[in-house]
C-alpha positions in Angstrom: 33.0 98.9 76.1 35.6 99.3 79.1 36.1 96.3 81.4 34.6 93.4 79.0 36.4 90.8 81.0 34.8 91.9 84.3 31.6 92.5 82.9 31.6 88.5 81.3 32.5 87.2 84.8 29.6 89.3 86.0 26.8 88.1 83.9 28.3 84.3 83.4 27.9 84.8 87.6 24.4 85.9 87.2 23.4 83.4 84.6 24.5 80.5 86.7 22.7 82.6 90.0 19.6 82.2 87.8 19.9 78.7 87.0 20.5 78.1 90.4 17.6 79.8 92.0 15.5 78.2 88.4 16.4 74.9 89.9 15.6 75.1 93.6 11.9 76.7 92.1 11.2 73.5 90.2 12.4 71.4 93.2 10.2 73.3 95.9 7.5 73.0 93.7 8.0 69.0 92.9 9.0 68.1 96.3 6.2 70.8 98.5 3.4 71.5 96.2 2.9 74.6 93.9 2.8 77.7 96.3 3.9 81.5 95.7 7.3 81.4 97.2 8.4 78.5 94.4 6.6 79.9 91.7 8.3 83.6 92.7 11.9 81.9 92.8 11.2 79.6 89.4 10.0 83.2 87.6 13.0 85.5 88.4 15.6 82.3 87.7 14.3 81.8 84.8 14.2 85.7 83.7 17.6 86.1 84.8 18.8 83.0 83.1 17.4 83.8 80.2 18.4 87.7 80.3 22.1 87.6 81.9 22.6 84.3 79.0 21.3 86.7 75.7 23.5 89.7 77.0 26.8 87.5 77.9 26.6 85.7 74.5 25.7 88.3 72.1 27.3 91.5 73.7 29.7 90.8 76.2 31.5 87.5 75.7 32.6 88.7 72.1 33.3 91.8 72.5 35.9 89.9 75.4 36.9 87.6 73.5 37.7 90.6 70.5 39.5 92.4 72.8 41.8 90.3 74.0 42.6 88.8 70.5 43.2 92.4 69.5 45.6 93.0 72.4 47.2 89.8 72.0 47.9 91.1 67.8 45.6 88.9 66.2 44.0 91.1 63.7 46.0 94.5 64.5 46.8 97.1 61.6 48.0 99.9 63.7 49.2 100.7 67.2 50.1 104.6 68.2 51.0 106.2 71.6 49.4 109.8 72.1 51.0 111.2 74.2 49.2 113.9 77.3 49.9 116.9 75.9 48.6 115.7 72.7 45.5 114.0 74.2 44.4 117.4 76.0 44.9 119.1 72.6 42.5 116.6 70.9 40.1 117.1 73.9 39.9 120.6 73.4 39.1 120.0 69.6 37.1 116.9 70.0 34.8 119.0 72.8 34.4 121.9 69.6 34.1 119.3 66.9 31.2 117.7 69.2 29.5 121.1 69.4 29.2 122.5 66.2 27.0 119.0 64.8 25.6 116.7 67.8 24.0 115.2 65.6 26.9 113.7 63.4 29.7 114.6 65.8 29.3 113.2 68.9 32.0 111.5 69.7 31.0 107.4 70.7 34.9 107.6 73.1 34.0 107.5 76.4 36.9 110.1 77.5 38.5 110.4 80.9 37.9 113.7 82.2 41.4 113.5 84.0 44.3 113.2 80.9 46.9 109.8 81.7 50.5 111.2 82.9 51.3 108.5 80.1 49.5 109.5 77.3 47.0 107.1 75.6 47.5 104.1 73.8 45.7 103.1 70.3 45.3 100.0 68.8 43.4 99.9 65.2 42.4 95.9 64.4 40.6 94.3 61.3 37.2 95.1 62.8 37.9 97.1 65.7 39.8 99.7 67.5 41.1 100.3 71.2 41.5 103.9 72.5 42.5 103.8 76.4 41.5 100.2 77.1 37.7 100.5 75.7 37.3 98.3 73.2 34.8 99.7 70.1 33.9 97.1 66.9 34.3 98.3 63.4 31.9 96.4 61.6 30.4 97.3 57.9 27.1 95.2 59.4 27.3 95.2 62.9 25.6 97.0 65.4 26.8 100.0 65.8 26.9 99.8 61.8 30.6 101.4 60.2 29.0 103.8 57.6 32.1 105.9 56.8 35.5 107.2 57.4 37.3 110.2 57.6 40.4 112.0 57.7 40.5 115.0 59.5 44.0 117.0 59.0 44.3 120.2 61.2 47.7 121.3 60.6 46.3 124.5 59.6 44.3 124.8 63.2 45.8 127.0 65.9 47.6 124.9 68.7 48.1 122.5 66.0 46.0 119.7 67.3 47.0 116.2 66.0 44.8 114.7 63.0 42.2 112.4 63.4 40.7 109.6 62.3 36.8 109.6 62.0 34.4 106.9 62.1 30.9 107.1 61.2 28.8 104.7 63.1 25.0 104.3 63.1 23.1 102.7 65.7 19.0 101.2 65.5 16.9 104.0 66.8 13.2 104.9 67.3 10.1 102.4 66.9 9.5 102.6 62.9 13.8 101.6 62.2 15.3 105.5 62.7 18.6 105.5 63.2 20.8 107.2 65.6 24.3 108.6 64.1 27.7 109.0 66.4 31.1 109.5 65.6 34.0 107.6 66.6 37.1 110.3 66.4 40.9 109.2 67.9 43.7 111.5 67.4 46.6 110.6 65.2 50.0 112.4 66.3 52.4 113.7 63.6 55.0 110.7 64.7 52.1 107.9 64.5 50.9 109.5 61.0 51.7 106.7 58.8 49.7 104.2 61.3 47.1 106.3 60.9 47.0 106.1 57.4 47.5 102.2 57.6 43.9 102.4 59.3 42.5 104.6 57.2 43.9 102.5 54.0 42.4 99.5 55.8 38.8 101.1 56.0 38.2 103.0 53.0 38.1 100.7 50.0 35.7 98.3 51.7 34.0 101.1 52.1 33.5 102.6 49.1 33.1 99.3 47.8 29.8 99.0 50.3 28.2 102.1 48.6 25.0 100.7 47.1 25.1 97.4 48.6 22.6 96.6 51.7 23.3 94.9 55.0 23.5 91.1 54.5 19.9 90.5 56.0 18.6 92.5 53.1 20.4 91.0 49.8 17.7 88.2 50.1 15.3 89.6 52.6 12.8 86.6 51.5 15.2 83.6 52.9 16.3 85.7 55.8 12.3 86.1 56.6 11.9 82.3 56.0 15.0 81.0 58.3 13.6 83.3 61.4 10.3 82.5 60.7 11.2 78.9 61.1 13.7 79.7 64.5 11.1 81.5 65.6 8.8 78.6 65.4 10.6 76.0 66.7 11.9 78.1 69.9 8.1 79.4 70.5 6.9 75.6 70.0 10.0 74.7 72.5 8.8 77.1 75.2 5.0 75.5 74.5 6.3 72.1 75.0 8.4 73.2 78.3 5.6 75.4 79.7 2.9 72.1 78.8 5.4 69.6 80.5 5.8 71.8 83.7 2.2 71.2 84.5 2.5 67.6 83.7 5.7 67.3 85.5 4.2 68.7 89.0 4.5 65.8 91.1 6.6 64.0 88.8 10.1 64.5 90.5 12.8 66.9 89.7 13.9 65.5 87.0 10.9 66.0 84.9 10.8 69.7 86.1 14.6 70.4 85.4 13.6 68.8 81.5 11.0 71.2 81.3 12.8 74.2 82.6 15.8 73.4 80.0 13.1 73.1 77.3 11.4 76.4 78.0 14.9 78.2 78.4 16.5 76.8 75.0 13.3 77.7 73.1 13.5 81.2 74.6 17.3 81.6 73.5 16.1 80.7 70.2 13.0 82.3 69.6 14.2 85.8 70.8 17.1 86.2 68.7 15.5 84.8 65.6 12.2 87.7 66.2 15.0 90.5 66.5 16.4 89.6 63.5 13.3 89.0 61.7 11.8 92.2 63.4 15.0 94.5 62.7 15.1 93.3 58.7 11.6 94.6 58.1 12.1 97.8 60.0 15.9 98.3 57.6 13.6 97.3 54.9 11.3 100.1 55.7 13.8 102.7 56.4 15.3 102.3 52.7 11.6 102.7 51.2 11.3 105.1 53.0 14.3 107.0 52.1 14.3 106.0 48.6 11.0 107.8 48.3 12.5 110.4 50.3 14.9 111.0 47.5 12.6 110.6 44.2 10.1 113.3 45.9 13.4 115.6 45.9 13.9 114.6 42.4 
C-alpha cells in the first residue's frame, strides 16, 4: 500500500463525517418527527461510520502504523539501495518473468512506469518489506498469506540482471475459498547481496517449518467456531437492542437516540468481523478437503 498515512487521515475524516451526519439524523428525527430527509441522513452516517471505521482499523491504520515502525528500524533485517540502471534491468526481467506464468508470477509491486534518477530504496522487516515507499506485509497468516520464498540468481542471464528475492503470497479468492496466487519479486544488486541473503535467511526456516501446519484459525477449528459464534451473537443481539431502542427512543431526546446509535454501531463492529472470520475458517476448511481429496484421487 502507497501513501498509508494519507489514506488513515482520509478514512479517520470520513468516519468522523459519518458520525457527524449519524448524529444530526437522530437529532432531526427526536427534535422534528421521523421524515425521509432524517432517516436518509441517519442511514448513510451510519453506513459510512460503520464502513470508513472496519477499513481504517483493520487495513489502513496498521498497515500505517507498520510502516512507519519499519522506517523508523523497528523490526528491520535488511536495507539495500538499487540503483536506476539496475531497477530498469529488473523491469525488463520482472515484465518477462511476469509473462511466462501469470498465474504464479505476477508481480504484487506496484512499479513506476518512469525509473527514480535515484534508484530505489529497500527495506526487508520481520514481517514486511518496503520497495519505493509501498509498504507490503509478510505474514505466514495474514492476508495476503506468505506461502514461500525464493531465490532467483541470474548471473548467467544476458545483461546480467540483479538477483531477486521472491515471495509467494496467496490471497482469498472465489465464492467456495479459491485462492488467488501473486508474486512479490524485488531485485537484489550484487553490492546489497549479503542483505539479500539476510532476508532470505530470515524467511526460509519459518518457512519450512510451516510445511504441514494450518493457519491458526484451523489448529482448533471447533473453539475458533465457538468464540465467533458467540461475537457474532452478542454484536447481532447489540444491533437488535440499538435498532429496538431507536423506536423507543423517538421522542425521547437525543440522548436516548445517540445511546441507540452507539449500540447499533458497536454491535455492527463486532458482529462483522467475527462472521468473516467464522465464514473465511469454514471456506479454508473446505479448500484443504478439498485438496486433500484432490491429492488421494491422484494417488
Amino acid at each position: 500500500m502507497r501513501n498509508p498515512r494519507r489514506k488513515a487521515i482520509l478514512f479517520a475524516a470520513l468516519a468522523l463525517s459519518g458520525a457527524a451526519l449519524l448524529w444530526l439524523g437522530v437529532w432531526r428525527e427526536s427534535a422534528l418527527g421521523r421524515d425521509g430527509m432524517s432517516g436518509a441522513m441517519t442511514a448513510l452516517g451510519f453506513v459510512t461510520l460503520v464502513c470508513s471505521t472496519l477499513f481504517l482499523l483493520l487495513n489502513v491504520l496498521p498497515t500505517a502504523i507498520g510502516r512507519a515502525r519499519l522506517l523508523a528500524g523497528v523490526g528491520r533485517i535488511a536495507r539495500w539501495q538499487t540503483s536506476a540502471a539496475d531497477w530498469d534491468r529488473f523491469r525488463a526481467l520482472d515484465a518477462e518473468r511476469a509473462g511466462a506464468d501469470p498465474m504464479f508470477l505476477a508481480n504484487d509491486l506496484w512499479i513506476r512506469r518512469q525509473t527514480p534518477p535515484e534508484g530505489v530504496e529497500i527495506i526487508v522487516g520481520e514481517k514486511a518489506l518496503i520497495v519505493d515507499g509501498s509498504y507490503h506485509s509478510l505474514r505466514l497468516n495474514g492476508i495476503p498469506e506468505l506461502r514461500s520464498i525464493g531465490w532467483l540468481d541470474n548471473a548467467a542471464r544476458p545483461g546480467r540482471p540483479p538477483d531477486c528475492l521472491e515471495f509467494l503470497l496467496a490471497y482469498p479468492a472465489g465464492r467456495y475459498g479459491g485462492v488467488r496466487y501473486t508474486c512479490l519479486r524485488v531485485p537484489v544488486p550484487e553490492a546489497a547481496r549479503a542483505q539479500g541473503l539476510s532476508a532470505y535467511r530470515h524467511f526460509a526456516p519459518a518457512l519450512e517449518k510451516r510445511r504441514g501446519r494450518t493457519a491458526i484459525a484451523l489448529r482448533n477449528p471447533r473453539r475458533t467456531y465457538r468464540i465467533t459464534a458467540a461475537l457474532f451473537g452478542l454484536g447481532l443481539v447489540a444491533v437488535v437492542a440499538g435498532a429496538v431502542m431507536i423506536g423507543i427512543a423517538r421522542g425521547q431526546g437525543e440522548h436516548a437516540g445517540m445511546i441507540a446509535g452507539f449500540l447499533t454501531l458497536g454491535g455492527s463492529v463486532v458482529a462483522i468481523p467475527s462472521a468473516l472470520v467464522g465464514g473465511m475458517t469454514f471456506l479454508l476448511r473446505w479448500r484443504e478437503g478439498k485438496e486433500s481429496q484432490r491429492r488421494v484421487t491422484k494417488k
